[in-house]
C-alpha positions as CSV (number, residue, x, y, z in Angstrom):
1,X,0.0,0.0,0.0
2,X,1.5,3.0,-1.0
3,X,1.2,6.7,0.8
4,X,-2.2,8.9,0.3
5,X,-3.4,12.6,1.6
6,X,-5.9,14.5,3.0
7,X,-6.0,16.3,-0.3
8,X,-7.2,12.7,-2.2
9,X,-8.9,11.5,0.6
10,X,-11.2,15.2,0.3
11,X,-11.5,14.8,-3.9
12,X,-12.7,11.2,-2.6
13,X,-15.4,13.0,-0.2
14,X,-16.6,15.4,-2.8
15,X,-17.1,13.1,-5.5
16,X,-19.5,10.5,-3.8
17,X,-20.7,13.2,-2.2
18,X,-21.5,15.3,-4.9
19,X,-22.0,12.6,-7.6
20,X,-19.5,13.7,-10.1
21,X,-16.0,15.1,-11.2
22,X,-17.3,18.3,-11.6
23,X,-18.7,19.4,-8.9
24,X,-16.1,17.9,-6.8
25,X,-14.0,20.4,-9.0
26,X,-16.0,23.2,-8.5
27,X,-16.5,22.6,-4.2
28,X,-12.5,22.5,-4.5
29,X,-12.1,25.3,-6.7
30,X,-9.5,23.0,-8.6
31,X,-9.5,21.6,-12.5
32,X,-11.7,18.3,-13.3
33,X,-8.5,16.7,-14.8
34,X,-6.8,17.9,-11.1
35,X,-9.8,16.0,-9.4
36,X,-9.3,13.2,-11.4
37,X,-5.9,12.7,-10.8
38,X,-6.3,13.2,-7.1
39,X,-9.0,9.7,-7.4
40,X,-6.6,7.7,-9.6
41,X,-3.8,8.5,-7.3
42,X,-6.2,7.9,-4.2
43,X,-6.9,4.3,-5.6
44,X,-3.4,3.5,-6.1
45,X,-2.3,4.4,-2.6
46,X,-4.9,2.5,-1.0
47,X,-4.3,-0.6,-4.0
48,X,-8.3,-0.6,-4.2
49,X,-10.3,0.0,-7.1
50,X,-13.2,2.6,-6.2
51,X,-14.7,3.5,-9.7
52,X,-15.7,1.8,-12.5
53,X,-15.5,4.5,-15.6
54,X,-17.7,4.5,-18.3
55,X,-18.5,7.5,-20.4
56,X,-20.9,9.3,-18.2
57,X,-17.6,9.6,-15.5
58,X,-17.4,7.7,-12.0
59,X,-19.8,4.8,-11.0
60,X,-18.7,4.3,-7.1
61,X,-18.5,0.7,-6.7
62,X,-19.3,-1.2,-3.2
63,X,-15.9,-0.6,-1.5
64,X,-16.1,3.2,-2.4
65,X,-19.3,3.0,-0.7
66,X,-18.0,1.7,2.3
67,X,-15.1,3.5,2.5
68,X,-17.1,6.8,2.1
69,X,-18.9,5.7,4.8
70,X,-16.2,5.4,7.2
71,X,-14.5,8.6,6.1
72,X,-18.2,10.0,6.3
73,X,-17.7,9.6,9.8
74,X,-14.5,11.3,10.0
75,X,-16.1,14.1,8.9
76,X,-18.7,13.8,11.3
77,X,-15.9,13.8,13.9
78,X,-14.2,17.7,12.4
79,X,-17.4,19.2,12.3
80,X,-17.3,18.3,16.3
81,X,-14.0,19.4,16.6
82,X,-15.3,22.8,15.1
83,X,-18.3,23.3,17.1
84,X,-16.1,22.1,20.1
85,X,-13.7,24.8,19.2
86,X,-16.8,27.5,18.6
87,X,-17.5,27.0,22.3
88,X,-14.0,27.5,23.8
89,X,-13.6,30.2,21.9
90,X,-16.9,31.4,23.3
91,X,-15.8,30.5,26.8
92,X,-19.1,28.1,26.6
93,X,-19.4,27.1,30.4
94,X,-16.8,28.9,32.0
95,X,-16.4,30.8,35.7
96,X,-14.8,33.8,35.4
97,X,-13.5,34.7,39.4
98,X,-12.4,37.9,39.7
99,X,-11.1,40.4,42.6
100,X,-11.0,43.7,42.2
101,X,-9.5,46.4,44.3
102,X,-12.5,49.2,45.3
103,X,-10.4,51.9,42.7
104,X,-11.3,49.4,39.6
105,X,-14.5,48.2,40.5
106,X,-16.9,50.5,39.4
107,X,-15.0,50.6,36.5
108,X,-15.1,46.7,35.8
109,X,-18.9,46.7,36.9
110,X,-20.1,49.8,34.9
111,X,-17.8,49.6,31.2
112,X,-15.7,46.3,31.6
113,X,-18.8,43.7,32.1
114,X,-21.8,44.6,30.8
115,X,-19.7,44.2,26.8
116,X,-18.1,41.7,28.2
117,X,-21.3,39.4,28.9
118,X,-22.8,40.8,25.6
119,X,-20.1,39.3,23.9
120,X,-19.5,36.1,26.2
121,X,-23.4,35.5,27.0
122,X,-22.4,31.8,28.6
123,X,-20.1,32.2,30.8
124,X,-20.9,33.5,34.6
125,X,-18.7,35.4,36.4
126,X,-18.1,36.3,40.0
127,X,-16.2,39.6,41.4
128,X,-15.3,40.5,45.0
129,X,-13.8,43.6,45.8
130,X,-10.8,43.6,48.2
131,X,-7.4,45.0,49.2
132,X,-4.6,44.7,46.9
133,X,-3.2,42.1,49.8
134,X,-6.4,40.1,49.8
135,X,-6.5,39.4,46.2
136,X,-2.9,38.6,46.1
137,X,-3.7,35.9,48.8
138,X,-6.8,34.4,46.8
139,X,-5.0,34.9,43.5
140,X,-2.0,32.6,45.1
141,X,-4.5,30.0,46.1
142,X,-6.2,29.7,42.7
143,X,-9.5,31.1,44.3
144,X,-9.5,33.9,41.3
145,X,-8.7,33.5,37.8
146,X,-7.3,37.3,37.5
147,X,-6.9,40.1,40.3
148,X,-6.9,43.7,39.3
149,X,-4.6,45.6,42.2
150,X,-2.6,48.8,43.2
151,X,0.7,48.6,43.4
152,X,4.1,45.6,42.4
153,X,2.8,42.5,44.0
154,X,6.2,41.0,45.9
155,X,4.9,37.8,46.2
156,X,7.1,35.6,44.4
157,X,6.0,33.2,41.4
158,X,2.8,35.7,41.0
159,X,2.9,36.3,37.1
160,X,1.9,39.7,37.0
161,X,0.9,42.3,33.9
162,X,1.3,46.2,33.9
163,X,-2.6,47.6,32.7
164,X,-2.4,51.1,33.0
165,X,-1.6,53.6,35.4
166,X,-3.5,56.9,37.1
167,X,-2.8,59.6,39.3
168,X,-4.1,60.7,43.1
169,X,-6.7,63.9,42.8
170,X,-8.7,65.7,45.2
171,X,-12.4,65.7,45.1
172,X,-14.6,68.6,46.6
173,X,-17.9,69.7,46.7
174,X,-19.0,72.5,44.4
175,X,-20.0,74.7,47.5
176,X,-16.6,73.8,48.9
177,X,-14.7,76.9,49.8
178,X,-11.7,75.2,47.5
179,X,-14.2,74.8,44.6
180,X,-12.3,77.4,42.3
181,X,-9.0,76.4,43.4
182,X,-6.9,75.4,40.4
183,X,-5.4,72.6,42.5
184,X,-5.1,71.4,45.9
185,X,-1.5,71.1,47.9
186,X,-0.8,69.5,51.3
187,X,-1.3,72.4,53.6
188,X,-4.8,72.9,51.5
189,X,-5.2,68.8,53.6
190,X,-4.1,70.5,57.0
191,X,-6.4,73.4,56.8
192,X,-9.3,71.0,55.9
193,X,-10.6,68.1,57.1
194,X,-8.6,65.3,54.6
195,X,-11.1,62.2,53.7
196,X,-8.4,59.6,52.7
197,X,-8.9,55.8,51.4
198,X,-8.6,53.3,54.1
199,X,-5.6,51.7,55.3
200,X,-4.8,48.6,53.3
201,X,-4.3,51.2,50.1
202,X,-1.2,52.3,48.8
203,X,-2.4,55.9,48.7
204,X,-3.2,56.2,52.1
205,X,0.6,55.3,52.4
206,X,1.5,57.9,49.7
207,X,-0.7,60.5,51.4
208,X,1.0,60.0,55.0
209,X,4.9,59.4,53.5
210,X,4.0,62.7,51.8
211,X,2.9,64.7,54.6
212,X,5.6,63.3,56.8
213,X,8.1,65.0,54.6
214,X,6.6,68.1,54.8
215,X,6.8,67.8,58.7
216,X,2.9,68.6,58.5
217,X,0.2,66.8,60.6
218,X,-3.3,65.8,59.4
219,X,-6.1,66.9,61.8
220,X,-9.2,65.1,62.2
221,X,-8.8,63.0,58.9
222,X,-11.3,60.7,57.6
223,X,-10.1,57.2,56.3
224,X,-12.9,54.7,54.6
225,X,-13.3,52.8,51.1
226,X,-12.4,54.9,48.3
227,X,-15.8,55.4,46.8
228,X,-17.1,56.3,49.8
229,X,-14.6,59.4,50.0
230,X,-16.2,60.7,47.5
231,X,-20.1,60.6,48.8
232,X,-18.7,62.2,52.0
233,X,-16.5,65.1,49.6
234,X,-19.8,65.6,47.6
235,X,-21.7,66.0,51.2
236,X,-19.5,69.2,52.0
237,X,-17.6,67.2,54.8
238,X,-13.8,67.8,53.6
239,X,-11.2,67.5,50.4
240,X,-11.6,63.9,49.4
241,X,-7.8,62.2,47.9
242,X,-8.6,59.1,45.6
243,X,-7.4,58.3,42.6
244,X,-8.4,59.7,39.0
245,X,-9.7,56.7,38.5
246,X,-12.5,56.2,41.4
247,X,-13.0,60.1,40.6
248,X,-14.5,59.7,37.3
249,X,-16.9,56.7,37.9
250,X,-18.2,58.3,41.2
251,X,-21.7,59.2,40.3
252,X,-21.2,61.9,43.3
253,X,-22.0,65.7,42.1
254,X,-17.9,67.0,42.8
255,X,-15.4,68.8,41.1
256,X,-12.1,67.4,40.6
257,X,-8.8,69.1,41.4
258,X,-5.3,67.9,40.4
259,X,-3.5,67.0,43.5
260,X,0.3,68.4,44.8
261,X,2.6,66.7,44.8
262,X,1.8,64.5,42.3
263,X,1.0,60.7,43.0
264,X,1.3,58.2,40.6
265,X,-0.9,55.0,41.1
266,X,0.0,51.7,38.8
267,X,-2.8,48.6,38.0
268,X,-1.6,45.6,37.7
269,X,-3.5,41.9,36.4
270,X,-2.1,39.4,38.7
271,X,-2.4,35.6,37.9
272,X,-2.0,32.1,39.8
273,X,0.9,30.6,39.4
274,X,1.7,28.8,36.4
275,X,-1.9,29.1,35.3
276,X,-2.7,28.8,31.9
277,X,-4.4,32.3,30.1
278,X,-7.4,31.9,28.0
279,X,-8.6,34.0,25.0
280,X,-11.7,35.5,27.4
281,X,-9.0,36.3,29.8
282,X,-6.7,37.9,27.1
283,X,-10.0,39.7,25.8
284,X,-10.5,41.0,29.6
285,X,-6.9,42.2,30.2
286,X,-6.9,44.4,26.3
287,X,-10.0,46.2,27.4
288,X,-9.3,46.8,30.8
289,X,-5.9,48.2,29.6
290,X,-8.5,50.0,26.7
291,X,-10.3,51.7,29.8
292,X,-7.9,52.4,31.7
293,X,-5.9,54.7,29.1
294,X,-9.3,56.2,28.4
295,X,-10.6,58.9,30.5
296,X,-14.2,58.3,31.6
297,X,-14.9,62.2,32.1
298,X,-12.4,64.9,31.6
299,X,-10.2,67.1,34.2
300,X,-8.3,70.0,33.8
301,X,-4.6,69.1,35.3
């Protein structure tokens, strides 16, 4: 038995399957003499006579019959490759965990998602929003697929990936005595009451290591979850610090100043270790990275 190819072993498909030499050719977009060379060199390989030829063209005989048959099946078994591949390319099935630090959520709830789930409708997905160190932990343990944090994680065999980077502003009421202010400084944060994010953030380090070197002290400050230092901002209670980020998808009526000095935020997508990445979660990371470099609402810095 000599050697044959997918190439014969489709002119074979198309001919019983089509009934003739030329409309195998014109399914293949090849030549009729191309087709029937493709057959005769199909018979040789296998040492089996398919056809009998008589003017009219090819009469299948028995054993092309039952060969088609069995490559009929074959075929069967690609077109089920092909819807297989359909649904993991449409994430058919799948859990999508995510964690989420408060500075991203609103912006993975609001303009992340709901294209997201229009364009993956059968997948469900699951988002928790933490501290940068308790997604790091969860992300370690394989209890979320991707983490969006502040910060360089330093935990080490946590792949990580740089998605865009922001700024600290201050946020104020428009009734605020520092509404027309073209920017707010630190001694603007001494003079009124500062409403900074919560502990477990990197800017409420920023904000402190900053003030520290100015030798200034913060009186009666305000620390809580970053979206909720803007509601109190917008209520008239203080200068709220967050960054530009959380500022733009706050639904809060507020006017938003560029902060000095400045104070540079970085996002990162952290992964489990040695975990393998996905097309939905490649589609995830390129539009968070998209939303990220694009400014929901303007500001004049």
């Amino acid at each position: 038995m000599g050697r044959i190819n997918l190439r014969q072993i489709d002119a074979f498909h198309k001919v019983i399957l089509t009934g003739g030499i030329t409309q195998a050719a014109n399914m293949m977009n090849i030549t009729q003499p191309a087709v029937s060379r493709l057959i005769k060199d199909f018979e040789y390989g296998l040492n089996l006579k398919l056809f009998d030829r008589d003017g009219r063209g090819l009469v299948p005989r028995d054993e092309a019959l039952k060969l088609f048959r069995e490559i009929e099946r074959l075929y069967l078994g690609i077109d089920h490759i092909t819807r297989i591949a359909n649904d993991i390319r449409q994430a058919k099935g799948s859990i999508l965990r995510i964690g989420a630090v408060s500075s991203l959520s609103s912006l993975c709830a609001e303009y992340l998602f709901p294209p997201l789930l229009h364009d993956y409708p059968d997948i469900s997905l699951f988002m928790d929003v933490e501290s940068t160190l308790t997604i790091t932990e969860m992300v370690m343990s394989n209890q979320y697929d991707v983490g969006f944090i502040n910060g360089t994680p330093t935990v080490k065999g946590l792949h990580a990936e740089m998605i865009g980077a922001a700024h600290a502003v201050a946020v104020v009421s428009p009734q605020h005595e520092l509404a027309d202010a073209p920017q707010i400084t630190l001694m603007d944060l001494i003079r009124y009451r500062p409403i900074l994010p919560g502990r477990k953030t990197i800017l409420h380090d920023q904000i402190l290591k900053a003030v520290a070197r100015e030798g200034l002290e913060l009186k009666h400050p305000v620390e809580t979850a970053l979206r909720h230092c803007c509601s109190m901002a917008a209520a008239g209670l203080g200068i709220g610090i967050v960054d530009l980020i959380t500022a733009q998808t706050s639904s809060a009526n507020l006017l938003i100043k560029p902060l000095l000095p400045r104070m540079d935020i970085a996002y990162l997508a952290i992964f489990p270790p040695q975990s393998a990445r996905s097309q939905l979660i490649d589609t995830l990371i390129l539009r968070m990275k998209m939303l990220i470099a694009t400014p929901v609402s303007g500001i004049d810095h």
